[in-house]
Backbone as CSV, one residue per row, in Angstrom:
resi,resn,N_x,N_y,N_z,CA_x,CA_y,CA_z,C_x,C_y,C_z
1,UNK,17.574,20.455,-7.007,17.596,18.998,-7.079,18.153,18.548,-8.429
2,UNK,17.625,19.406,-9.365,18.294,18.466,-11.064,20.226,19.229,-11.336
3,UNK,20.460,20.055,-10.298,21.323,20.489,-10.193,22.296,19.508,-9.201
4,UNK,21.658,18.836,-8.318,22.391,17.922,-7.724,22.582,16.625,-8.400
5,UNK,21.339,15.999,-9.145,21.303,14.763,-9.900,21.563,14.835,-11.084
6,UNK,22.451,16.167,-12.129,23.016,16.276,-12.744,22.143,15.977,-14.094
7,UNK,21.009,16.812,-13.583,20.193,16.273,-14.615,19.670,17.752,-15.517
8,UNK,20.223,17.316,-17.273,20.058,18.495,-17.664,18.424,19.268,-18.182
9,UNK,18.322,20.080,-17.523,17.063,20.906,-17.901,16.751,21.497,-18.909
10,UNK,17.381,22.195,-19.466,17.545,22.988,-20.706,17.022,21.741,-21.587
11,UNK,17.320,20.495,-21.959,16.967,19.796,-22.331,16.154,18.509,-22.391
12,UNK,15.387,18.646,-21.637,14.271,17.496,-21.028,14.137,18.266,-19.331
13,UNK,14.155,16.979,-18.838,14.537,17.102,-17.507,13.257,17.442,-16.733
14,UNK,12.714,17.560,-15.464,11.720,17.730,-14.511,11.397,18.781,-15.339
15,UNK,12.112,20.626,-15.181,11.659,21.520,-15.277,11.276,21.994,-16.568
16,UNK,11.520,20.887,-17.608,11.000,20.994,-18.779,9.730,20.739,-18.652
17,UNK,9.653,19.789,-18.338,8.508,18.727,-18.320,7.009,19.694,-17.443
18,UNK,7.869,20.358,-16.456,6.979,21.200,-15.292,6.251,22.344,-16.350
19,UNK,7.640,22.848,-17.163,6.979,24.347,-17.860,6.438,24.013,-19.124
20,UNK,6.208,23.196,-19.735,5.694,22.531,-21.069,4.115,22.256,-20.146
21,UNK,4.076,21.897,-19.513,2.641,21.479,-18.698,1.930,23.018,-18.197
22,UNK,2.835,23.624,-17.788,1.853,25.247,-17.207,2.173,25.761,-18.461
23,UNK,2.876,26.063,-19.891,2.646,27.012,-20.452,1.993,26.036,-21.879
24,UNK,1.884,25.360,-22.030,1.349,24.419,-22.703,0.068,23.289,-22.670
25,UNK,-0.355,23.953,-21.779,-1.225,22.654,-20.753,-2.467,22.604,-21.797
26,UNK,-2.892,23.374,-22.568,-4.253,23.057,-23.352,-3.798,22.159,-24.539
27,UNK,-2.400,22.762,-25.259,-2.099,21.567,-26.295,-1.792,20.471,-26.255
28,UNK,-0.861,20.186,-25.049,-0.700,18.720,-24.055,-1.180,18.489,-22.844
29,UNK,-2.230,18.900,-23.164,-3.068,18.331,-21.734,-3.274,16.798,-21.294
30,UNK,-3.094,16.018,-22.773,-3.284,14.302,-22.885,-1.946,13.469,-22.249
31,UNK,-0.857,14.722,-22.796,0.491,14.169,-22.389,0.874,14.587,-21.007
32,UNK,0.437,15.152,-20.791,0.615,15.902,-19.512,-0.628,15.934,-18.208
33,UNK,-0.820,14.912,-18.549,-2.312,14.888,-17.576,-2.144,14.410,-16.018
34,UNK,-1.513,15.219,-15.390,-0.939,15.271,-14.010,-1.869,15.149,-12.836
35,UNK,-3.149,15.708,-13.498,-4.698,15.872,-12.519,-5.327,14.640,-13.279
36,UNK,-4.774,13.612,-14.019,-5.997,12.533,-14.296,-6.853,12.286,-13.260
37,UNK,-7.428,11.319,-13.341,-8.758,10.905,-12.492,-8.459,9.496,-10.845
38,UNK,-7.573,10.746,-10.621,-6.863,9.936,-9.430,-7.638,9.812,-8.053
39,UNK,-8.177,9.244,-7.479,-8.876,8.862,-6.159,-8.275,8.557,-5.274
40,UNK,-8.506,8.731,-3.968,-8.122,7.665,-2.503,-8.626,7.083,-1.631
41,UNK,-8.270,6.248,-1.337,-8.902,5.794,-0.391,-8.487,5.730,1.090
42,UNK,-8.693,6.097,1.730,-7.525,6.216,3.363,-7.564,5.203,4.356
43,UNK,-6.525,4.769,4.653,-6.598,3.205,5.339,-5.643,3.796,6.999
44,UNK,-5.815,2.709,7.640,-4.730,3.102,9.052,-4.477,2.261,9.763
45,UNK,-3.387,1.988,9.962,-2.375,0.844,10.449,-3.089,0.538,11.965
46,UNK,-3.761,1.601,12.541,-4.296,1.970,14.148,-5.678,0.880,14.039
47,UNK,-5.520,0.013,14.899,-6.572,-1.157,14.995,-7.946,0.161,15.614
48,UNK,-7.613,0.275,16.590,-8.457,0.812,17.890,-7.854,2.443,18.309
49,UNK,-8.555,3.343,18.082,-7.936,4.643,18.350,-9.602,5.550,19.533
50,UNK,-9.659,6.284,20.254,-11.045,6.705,20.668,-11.163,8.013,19.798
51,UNK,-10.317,8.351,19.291,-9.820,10.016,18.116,-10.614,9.788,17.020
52,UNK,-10.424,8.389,16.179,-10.955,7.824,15.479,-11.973,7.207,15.251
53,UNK,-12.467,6.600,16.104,-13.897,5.936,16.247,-14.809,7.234,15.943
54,UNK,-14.744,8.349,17.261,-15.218,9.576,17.136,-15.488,9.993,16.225
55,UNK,-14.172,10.166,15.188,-14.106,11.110,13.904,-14.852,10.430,12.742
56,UNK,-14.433,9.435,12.203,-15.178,8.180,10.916,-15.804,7.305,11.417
57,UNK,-16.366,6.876,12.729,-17.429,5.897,13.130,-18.706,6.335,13.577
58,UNK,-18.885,7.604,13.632,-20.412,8.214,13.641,-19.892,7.574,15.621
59,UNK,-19.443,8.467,15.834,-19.035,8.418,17.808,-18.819,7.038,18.052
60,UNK,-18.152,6.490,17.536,-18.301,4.879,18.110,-19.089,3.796,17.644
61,UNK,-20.417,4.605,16.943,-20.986,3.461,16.992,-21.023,2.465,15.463
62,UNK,-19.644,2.434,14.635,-19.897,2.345,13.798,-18.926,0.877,14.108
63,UNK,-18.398,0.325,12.211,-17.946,-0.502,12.142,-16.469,-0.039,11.431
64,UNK,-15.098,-1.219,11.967,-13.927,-1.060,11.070,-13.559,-2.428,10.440
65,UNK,-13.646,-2.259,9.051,-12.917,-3.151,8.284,-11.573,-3.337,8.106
66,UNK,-11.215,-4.360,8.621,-9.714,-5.052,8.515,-9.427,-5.383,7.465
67,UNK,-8.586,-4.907,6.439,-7.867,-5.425,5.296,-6.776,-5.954,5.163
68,UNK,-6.149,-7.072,4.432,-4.951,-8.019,4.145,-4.580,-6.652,2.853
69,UNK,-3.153,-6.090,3.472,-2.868,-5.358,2.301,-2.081,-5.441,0.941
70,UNK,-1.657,-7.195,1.634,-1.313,-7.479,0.162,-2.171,-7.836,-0.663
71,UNK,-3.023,-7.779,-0.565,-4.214,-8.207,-1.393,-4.946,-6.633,-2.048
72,UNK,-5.095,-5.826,-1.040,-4.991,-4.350,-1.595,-3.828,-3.671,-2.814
73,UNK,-2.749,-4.447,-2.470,-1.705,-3.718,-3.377,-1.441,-4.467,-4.278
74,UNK,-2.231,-5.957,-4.612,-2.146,-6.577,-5.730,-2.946,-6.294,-6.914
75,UNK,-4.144,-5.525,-6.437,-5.025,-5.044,-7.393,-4.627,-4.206,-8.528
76,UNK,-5.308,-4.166,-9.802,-4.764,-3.470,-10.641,-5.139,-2.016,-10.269
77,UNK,-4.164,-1.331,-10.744,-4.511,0.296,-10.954,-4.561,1.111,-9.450
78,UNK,-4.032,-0.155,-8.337,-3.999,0.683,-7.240,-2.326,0.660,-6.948
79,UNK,-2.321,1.879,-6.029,-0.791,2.022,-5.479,-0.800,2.703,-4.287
80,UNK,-0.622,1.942,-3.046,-0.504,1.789,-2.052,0.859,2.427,-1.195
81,UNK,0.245,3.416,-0.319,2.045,4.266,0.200,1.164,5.434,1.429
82,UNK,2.310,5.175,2.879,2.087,5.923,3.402,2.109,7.065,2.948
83,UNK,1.126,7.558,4.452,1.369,9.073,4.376,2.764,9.876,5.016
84,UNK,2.922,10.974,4.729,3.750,11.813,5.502,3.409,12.652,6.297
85,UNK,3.877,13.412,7.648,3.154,14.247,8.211,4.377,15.276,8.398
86,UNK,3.352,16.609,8.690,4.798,17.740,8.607,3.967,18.598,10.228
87,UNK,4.888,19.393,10.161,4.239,20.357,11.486,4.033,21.680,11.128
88,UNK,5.076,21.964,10.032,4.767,23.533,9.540,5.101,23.263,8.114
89,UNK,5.373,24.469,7.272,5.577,24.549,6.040,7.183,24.447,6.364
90,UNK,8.104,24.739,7.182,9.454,24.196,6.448,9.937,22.748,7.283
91,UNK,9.040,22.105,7.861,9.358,20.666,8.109,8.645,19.634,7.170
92,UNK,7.405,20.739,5.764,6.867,20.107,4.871,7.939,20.137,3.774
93,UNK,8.657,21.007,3.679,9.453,21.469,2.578,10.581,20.411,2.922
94,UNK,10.918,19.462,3.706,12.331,18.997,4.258,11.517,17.447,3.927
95,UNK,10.558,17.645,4.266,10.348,16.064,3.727,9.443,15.489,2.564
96,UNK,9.030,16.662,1.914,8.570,16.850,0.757,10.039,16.783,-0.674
97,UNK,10.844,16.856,-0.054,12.483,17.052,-0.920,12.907,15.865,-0.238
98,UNK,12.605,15.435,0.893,13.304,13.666,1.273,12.440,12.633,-0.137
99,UNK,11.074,13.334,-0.005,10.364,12.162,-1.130,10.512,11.897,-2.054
100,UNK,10.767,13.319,-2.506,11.374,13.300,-4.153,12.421,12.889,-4.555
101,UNK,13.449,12.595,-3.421,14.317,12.096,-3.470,14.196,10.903,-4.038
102,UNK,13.953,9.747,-2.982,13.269,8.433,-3.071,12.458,7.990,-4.188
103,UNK,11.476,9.189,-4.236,10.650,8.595,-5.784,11.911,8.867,-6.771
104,UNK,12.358,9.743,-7.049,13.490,9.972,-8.342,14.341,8.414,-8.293
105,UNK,14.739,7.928,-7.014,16.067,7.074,-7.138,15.628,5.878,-7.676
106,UNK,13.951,5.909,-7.017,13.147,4.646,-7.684,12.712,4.871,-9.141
107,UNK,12.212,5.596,-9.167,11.948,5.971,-11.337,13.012,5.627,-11.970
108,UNK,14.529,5.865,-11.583,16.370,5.683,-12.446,15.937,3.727,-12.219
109,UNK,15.362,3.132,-11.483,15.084,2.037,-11.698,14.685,1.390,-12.775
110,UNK,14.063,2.094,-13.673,13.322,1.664,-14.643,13.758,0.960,-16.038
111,UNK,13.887,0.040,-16.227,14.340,-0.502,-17.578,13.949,-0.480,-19.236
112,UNK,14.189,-0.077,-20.161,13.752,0.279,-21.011,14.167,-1.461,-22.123
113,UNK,12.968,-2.034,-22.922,13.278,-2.878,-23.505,12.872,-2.645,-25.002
114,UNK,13.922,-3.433,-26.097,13.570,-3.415,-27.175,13.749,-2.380,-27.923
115,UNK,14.616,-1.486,-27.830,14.927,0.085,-28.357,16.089,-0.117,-28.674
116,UNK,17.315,0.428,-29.726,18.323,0.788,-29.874,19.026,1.459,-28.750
117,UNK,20.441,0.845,-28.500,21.008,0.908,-27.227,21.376,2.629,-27.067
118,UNK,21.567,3.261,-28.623,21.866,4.646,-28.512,20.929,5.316,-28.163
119,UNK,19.496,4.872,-27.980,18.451,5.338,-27.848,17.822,5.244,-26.798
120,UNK,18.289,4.444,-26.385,17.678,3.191,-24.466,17.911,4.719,-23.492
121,UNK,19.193,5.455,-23.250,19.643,6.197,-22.165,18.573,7.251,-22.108
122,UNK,18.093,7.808,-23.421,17.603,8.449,-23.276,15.907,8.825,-23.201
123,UNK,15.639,7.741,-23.790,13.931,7.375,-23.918,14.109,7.101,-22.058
124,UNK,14.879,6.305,-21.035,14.904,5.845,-19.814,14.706,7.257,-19.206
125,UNK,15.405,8.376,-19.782,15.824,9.292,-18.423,14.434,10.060,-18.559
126,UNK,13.686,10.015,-19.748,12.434,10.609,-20.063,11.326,10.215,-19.296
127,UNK,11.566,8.901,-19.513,10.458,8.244,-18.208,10.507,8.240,-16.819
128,UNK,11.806,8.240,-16.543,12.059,8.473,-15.294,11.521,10.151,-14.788
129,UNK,11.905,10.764,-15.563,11.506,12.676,-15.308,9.949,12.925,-15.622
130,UNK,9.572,12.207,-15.994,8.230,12.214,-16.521,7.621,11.285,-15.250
131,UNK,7.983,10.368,-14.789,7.293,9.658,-14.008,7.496,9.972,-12.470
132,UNK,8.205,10.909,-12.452,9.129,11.582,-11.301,7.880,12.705,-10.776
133,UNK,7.655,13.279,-12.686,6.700,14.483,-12.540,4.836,14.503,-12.208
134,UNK,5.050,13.124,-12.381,3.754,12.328,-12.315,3.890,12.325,-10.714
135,UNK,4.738,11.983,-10.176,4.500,11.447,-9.156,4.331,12.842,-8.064
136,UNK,5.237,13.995,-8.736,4.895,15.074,-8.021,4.132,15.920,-8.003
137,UNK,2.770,15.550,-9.098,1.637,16.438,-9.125,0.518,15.290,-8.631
138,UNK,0.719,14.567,-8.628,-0.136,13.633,-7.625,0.234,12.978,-6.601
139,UNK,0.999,11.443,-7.138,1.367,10.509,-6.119,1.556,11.042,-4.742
140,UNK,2.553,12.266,-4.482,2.543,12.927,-3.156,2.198,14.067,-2.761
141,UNK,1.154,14.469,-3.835,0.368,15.347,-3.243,-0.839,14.568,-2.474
142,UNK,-1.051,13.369,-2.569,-2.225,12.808,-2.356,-2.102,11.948,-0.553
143,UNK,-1.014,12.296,-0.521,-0.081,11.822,0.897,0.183,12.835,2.187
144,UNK,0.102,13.743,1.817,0.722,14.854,2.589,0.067,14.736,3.800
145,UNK,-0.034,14.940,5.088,-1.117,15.125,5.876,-0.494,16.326,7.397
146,UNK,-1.307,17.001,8.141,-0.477,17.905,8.613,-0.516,16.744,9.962
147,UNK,0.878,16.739,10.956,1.212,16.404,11.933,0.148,15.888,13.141
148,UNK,-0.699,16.293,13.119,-1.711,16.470,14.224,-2.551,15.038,14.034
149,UNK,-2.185,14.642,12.915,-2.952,13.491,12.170,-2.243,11.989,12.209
150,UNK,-0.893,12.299,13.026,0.514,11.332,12.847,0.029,9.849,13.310
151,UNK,-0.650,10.360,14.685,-1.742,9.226,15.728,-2.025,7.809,14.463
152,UNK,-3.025,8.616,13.360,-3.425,7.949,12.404,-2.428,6.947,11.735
153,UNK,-1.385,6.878,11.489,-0.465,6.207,10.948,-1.206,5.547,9.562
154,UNK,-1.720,6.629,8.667,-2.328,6.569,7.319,-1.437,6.430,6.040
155,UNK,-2.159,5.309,5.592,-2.227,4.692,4.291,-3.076,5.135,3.151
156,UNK,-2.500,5.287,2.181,-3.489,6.035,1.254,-3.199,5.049,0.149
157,UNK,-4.581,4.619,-0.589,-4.551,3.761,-2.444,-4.646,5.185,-3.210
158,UNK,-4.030,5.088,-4.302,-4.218,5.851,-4.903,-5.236,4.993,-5.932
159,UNK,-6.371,5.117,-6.802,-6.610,4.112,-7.998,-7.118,5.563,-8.765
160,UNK,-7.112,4.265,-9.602,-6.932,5.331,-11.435,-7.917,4.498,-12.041
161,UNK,-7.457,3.089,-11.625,-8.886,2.057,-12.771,-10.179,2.157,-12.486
162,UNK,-10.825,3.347,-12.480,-11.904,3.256,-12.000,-13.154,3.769,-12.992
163,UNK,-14.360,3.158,-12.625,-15.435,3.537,-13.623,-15.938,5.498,-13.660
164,UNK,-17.143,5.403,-14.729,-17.732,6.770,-14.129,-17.899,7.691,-12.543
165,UNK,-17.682,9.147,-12.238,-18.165,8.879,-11.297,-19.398,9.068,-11.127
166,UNK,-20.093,9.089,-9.874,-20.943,8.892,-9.098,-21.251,10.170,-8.408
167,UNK,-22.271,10.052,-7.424,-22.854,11.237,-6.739,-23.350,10.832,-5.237
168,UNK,-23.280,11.802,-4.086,-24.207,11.421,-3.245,-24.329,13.066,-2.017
169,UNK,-24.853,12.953,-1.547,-25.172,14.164,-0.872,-24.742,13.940,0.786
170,UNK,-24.434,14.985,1.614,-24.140,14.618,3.011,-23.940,16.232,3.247
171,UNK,-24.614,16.486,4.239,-24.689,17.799,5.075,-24.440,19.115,3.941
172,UNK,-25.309,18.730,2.899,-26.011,19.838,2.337,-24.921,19.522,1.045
173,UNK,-24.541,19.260,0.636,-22.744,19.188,-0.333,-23.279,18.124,-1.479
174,UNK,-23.017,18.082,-2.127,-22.993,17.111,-3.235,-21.365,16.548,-3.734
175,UNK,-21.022,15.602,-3.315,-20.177,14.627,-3.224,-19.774,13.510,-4.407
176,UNK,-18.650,14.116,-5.400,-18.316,12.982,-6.375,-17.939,11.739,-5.725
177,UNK,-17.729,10.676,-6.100,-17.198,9.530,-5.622,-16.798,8.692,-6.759
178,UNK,-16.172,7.394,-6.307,-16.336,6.148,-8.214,-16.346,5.170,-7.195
179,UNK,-16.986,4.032,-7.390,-16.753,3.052,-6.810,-16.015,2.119,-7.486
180,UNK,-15.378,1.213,-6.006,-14.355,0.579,-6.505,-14.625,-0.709,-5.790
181,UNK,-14.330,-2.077,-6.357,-14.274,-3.596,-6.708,-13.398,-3.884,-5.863
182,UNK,-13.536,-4.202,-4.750,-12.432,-4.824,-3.714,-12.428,-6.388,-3.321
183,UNK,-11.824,-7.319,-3.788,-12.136,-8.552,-3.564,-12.765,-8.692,-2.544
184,UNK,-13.415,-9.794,-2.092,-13.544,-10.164,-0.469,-12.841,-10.965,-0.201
185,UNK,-11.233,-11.627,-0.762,-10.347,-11.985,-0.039,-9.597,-10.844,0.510
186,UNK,-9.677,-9.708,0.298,-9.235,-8.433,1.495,-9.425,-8.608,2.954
187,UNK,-10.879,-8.581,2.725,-11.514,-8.646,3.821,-11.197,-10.218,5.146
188,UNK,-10.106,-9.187,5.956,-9.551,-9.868,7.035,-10.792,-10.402,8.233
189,UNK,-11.540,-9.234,8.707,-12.210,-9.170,10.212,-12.672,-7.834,9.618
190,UNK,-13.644,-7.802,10.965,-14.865,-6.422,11.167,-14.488,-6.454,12.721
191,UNK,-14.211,-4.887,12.966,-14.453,-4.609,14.241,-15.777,-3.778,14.587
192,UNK,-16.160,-3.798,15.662,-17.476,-3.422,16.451,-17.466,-2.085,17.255
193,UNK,-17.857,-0.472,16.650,-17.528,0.282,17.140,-17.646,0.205,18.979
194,UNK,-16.431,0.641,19.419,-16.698,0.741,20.734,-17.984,1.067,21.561
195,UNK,-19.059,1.733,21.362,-20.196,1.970,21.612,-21.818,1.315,21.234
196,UNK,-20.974,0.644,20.126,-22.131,0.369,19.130,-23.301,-0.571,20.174
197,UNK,-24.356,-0.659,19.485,-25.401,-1.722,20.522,-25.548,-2.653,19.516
């Protein structure tokens, strides 16, 4: 890929950025903090599914919250983006390299202000490879989902602004969590699990 986007390595570039993080990772762990304290939350375009009720409504008898998602993606510190689904490892590998695509073309977006113009090209291409690299040790790792799951047509928040975490227990496991501040102008409608009494 930095061979196609002509992007030099030897000197910055993704695979700098990649091997400075694995062979360096205790001295720049601050700069390089690829595993920060990233969360999700999983959302789905599917009003009414019986796959679903089943699976996250305790058989039906639970409840679904309807969210306005522009109101989800206005929040600070969240970032909002389907999922992808693959069927094997080389239809993951084909659209795992479509993404990176897309995220890269969107990062070259980025504008740099207030810097010396001899200086602008290159502080830009840093952020862009850096934010490229960000995005490929999280942003879409946090997306991936295998095929079988497509039904779902899932949405994932990523948030970062979030407090301490938290704790709670469920079928023997002890369970981090953080809670998170969701307006109640989100909140569209409540649906009524299919079963529920």
């Amino acid at each position: 890929f930095e061979d196609e986007q002509k992007i030099d390595y030897d000197n910055g570039g993704i695979s700098w950025i990649v091997r400075s993080y694995v062979e360096r990772s205790g001295e720049w762990s601050r700069l390089f903090d690829f595993k920060e304290n990233v969360c999700v939350i999983s959302l789905s375009e599917t009003r009414s599914s019986a796959a679903m009720w089943s699976m996250y409504a305790s058989q039906g008898k639970g409840v679904s919250i309807i969210f306005n998602s522009d109101v989800l993606k206005s929040m600070k510190g969240v970032y909002m983006q389907p999922c992808f689904y693959a069927k094997d490892s080389f239809d993951f590998m084909a659209k795992y390299a479509n993404e990176f695509k897309c995220s890269y073309q969107s990062a070259k977006s980025v504008s740099v202000s207030g810097i010396p113009e001899e200086y602008s090209e290159g502080i830009t291409r840093q952020i862009c490879d850096y934010g490229y690299c960000q995005c490929l040790f999280s942003g879409l790792v946090s997306r991936i989902k295998n095929s079988a799951y497509e039904y779902e047509r899932e949405y994932r928040l990523d948030i970062t602004n979030m407090g301490p975490y938290l704790f709670r227990t469920a079928k023997g496991l002890i369970i981090p969590y953080k809670e998170v501040k969701i307006p109640i102008e989100a909140i569209e409608g409540i649906l009524i699990g299919p079963v529920a009494d």
